[in-house]
C-alpha distance (Angstrom), angle and dihedral (degrees) to the residues before:
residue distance angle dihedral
X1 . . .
X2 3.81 . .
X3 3.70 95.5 .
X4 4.11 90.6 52.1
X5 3.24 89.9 54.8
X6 3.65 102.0 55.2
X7 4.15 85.6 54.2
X8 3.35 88.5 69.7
X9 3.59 102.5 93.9
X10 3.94 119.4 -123.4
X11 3.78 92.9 22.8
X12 3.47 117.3 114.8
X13 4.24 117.1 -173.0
X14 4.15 121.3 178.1
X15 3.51 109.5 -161.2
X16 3.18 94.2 175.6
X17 4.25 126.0 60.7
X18 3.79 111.8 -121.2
X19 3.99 85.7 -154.8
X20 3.76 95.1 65.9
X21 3.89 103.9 2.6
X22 4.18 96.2 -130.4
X23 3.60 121.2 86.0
X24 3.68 128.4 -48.6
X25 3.31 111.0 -89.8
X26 3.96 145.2 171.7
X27 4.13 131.4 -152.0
X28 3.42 127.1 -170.1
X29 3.89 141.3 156.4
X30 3.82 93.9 43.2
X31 3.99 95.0 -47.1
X32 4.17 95.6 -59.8
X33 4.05 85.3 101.5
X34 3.68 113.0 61.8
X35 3.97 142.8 143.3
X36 3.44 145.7 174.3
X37 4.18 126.4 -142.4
X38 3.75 113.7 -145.0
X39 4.54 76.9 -132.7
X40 3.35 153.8 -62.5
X41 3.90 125.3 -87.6
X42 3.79 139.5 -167.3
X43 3.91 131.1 177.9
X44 3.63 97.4 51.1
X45 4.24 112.2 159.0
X46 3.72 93.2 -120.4
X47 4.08 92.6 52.4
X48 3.84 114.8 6.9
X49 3.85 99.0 -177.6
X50 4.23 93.3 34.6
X51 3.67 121.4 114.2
X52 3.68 113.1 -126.4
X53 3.90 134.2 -174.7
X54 3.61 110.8 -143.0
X55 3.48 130.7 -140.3
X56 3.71 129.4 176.9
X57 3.79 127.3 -150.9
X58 3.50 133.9 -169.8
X59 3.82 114.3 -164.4
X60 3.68 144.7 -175.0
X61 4.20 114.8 -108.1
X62 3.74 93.3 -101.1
X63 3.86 94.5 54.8
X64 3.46 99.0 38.9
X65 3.96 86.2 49.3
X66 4.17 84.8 58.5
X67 3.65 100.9 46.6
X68 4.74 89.3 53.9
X69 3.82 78.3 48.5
X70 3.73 104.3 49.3
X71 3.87 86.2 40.2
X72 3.51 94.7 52.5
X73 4.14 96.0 42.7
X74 4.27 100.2 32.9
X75 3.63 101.2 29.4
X76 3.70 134.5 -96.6
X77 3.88 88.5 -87.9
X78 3.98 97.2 51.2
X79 3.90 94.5 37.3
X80 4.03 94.6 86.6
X81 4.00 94.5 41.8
X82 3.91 86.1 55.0
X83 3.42 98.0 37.8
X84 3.68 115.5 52.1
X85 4.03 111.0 9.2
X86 4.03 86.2 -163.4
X87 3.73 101.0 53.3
X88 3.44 90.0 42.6
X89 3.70 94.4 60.2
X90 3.59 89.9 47.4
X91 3.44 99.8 48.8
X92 4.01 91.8 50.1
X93 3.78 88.6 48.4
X94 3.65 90.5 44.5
X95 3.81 91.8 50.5
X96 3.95 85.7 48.6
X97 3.67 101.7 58.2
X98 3.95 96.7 41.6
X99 3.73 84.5 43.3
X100 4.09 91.1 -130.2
X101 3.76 119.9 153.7
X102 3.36 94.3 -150.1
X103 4.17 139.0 56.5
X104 3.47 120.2 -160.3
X105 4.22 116.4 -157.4
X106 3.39 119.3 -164.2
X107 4.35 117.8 -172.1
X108 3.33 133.6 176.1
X109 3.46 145.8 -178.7
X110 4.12 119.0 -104.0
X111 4.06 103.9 -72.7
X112 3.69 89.3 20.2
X113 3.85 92.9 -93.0
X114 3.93 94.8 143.8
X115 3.70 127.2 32.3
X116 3.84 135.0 -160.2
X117 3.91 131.9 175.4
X118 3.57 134.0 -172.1
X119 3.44 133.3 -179.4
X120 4.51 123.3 -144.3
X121 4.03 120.9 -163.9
X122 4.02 115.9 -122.2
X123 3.95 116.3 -96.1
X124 4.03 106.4 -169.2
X125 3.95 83.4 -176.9
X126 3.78 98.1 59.5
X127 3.89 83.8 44.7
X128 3.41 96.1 51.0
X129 3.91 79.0 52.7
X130 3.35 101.3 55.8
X131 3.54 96.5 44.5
X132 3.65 89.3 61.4
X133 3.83 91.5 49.6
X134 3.86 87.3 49.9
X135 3.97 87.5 51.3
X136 3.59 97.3 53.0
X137 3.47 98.6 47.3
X138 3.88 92.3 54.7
X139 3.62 102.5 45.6
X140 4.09 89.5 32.8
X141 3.96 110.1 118.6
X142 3.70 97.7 -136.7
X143 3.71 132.1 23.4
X144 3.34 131.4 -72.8
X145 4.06 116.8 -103.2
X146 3.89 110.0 -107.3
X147 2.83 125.8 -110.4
X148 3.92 98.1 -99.5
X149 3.79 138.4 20.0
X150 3.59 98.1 -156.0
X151 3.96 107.4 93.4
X152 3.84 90.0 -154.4
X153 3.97 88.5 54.2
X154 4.43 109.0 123.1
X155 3.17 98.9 -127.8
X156 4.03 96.9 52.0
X157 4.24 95.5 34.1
X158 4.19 86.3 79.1
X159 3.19 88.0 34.6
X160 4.24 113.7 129.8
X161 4.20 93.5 -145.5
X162 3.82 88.3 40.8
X163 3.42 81.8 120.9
X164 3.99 98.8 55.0
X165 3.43 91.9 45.2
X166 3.68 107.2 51.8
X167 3.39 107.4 0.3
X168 3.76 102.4 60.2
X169 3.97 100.9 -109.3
X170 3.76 120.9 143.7
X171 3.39 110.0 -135.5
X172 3.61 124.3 -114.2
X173 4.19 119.5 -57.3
X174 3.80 107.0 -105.4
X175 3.49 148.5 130.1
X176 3.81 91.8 -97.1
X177 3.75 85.4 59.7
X178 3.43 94.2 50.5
X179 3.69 120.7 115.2
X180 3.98 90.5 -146.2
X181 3.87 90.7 60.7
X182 3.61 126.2 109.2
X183 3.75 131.6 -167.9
X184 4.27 95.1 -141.3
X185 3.32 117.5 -149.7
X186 3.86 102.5 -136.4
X187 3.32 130.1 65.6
X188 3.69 126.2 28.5
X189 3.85 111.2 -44.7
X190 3.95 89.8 -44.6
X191 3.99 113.2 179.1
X192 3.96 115.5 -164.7
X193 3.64 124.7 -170.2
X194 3.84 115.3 -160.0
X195 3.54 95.3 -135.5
X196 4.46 101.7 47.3
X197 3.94 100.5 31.2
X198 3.59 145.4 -81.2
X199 3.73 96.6 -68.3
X200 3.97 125.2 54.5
X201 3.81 119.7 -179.4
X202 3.27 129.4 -147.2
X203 3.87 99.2 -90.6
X204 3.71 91.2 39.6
X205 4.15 87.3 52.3
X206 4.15 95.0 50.2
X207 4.38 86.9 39.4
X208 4.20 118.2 76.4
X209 3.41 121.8 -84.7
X210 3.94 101.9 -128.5
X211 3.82 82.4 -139.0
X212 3.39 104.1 52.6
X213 3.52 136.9 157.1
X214 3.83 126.3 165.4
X215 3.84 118.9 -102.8
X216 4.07 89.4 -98.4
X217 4.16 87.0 -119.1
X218 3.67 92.4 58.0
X219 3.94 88.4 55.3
X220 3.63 94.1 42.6
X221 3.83 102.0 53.5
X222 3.57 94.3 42.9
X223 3.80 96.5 47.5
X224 3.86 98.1 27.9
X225 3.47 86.7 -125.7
X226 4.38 137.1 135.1
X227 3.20 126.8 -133.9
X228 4.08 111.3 -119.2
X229 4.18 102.8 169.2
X230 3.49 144.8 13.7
X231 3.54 136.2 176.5
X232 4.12 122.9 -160.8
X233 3.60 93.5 -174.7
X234 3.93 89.7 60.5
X235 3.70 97.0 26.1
X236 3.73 109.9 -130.0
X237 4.09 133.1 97.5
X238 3.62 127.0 -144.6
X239 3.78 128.5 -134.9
X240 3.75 130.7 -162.9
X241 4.41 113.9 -136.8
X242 3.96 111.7 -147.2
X243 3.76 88.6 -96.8
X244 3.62 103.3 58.9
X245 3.46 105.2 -93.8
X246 4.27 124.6 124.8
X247 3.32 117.4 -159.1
X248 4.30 116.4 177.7
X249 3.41 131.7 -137.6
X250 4.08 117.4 -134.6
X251 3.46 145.6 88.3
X252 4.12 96.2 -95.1
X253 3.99 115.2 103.5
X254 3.60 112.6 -80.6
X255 3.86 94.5 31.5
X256 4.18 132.5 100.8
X257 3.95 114.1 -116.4
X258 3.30 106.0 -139.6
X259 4.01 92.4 -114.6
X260 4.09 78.4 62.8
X261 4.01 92.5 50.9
X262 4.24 87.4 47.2
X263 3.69 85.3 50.8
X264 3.41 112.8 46.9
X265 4.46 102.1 5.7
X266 4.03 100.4 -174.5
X267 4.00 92.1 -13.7
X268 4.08 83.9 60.7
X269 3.68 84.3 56.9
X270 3.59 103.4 53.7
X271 3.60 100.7 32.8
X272 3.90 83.7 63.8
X273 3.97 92.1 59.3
X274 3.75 84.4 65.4
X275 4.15 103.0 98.6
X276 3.62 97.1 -134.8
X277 4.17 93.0 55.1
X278 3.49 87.1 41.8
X279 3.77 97.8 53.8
X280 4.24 91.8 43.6
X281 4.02 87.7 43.8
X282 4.10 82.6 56.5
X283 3.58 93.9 51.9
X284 4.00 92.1 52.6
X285 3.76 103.2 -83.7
X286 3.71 119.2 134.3
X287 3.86 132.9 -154.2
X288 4.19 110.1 -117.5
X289 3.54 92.7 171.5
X290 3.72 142.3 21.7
X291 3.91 138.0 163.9
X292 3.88 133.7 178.6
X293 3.66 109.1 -49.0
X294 4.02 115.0 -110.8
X295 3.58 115.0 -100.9
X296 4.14 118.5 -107.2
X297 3.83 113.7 -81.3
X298 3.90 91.5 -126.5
X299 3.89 93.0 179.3
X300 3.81 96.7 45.0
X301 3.93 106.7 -113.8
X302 3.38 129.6 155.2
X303 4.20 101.7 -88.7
């Protein structure tokens, strides 16, 4: 799509930045917010003088279809904002940090048989506004609420963490799942966890934390559970289940690791009423997987 548009004679489009010859890119919010524009372009018909970032899409029929109808009925300007709420957020961010007035989308059809552009006007407000959003998600302390609660919803049936959200699964056991992380604010997208350092790579974020203790509303929309204690010093938390019954989560005797809780969620927790579990879990074994317990064999069968 690049190459077409440099045919068109009087455009000019950089794809690449002269300042650090790789993409262009923009950071913000100590490094944790970051994107890349396919390019910047000038000498467009519409506005020959006019800044634009570009961005080039490449659709499926159906959505390429929508975006020639919502041009043709709401405007070139309004087509983008009703047509994709994601690329219009990044192309009003975009425009934002490389302080363009203009954004210039480019879509086509799969193989580039069809083509459609439109063009959407700066707004430094609705910027600003999603820059804040941005912010609070990345310094919030627990996750964000999805965006439905109805399991059967479209958007969350294909879903990856369908699972985590509505079907009680912890996610997986992590630093970034770590209540003693911390997104910092300086450097370059530095994570620190209170108990390993100030500075986790990459591999260290995606490996276990051998201290780790779920971010307490992780635990408590899985297991539909509050949290009731918690001790630093000792490094677990305690949750209450609807019934009555606490159950911690930490390394110390008595408590669930968190690999436990992944394992087994609720069925964990009962199966280590049982006495047998409960004398093997006080020797130093730990439950890796768990299920609903079997029923009582009331007439004496072999199970």
């Amino acid at each position: 799509m690049a190459e077409r548009l440099r045919l068109v004679p009087g455009v000019q489009l950089r794809t690449i930045d002269p300042r650090t010859g790789q993409q262009f890119g923009f950071s913000d919010i100590g490094g944790h917010f970051k994107g890349h524009a396919d390019g910047l372009i000038t000498g467009l018909k519409q506005a020959p003088t006019a800044l634009h970032v570009w961005e080039g899409k490449a659709v499926n029929e159906k959505k390429f279809a929508k975006l020639v109808q919502l041009k043709a009925e709401a405007g070139e300007k309004n087509a983008l904002r009703l047509w994709d709420p994601i690329y219009y957020a990044q192309a009003i961010l975009y425009m934002a940090y490389a302080e363009a007035p203009r954004h210039y989308l480019t879509a086509c059809t799969p193989g580039g048989r069809d083509m459609v552009s439109v063009r959407t006007d700066t707004d430094l407000d609705e910027a600003r506004r999603l820059r804040a959003k941005a912010e609070r998600i990345i310094t919030s302390v627990k996750p964000p609420a999805g965006v439905s609660t109805d399991p059967g919803w479209y958007e969350c049936k294909w879903c990856p963490f369908h699972a985590i959200c509505h079907g009680g699964q912890l996610p997986a056991v992590n630093h970034r799942t770590s209540v003693h992380v911390t997104p910092e604010l300086d450097g370059d997208g530095r994570w620190s966890c209170a108990k390993c350092g100030p500075v986790l790579t990459r591999q260290q974020q995606a490996a276990p934390c051998p201290h780790h203790l779920y971010i307490p509303a992780l635990v408590t929309h899985a297991l539909g559970c509050e949290q009731v204690d918690a001790s630093e010093a000792e490094n677990w938390i305690e949750y209450r289940l609807p019934d009555g019954r606490t159950f911690r989560n930490g390394s110390k005797p008595g408590c669930f690791t968190s690999e436990e809780l992944r394992a087994g969620g609720l069925h964990a927790i009962d199966l280590a009423a049982d006495p047998l579990v409960a004398s093997l879990r006080a020797e130093g074994a730990r439950i890796t997987q768990a299920g609903p317990l079997a029923p009582p064999n009331l007439f004496g069968e072999a199970a």
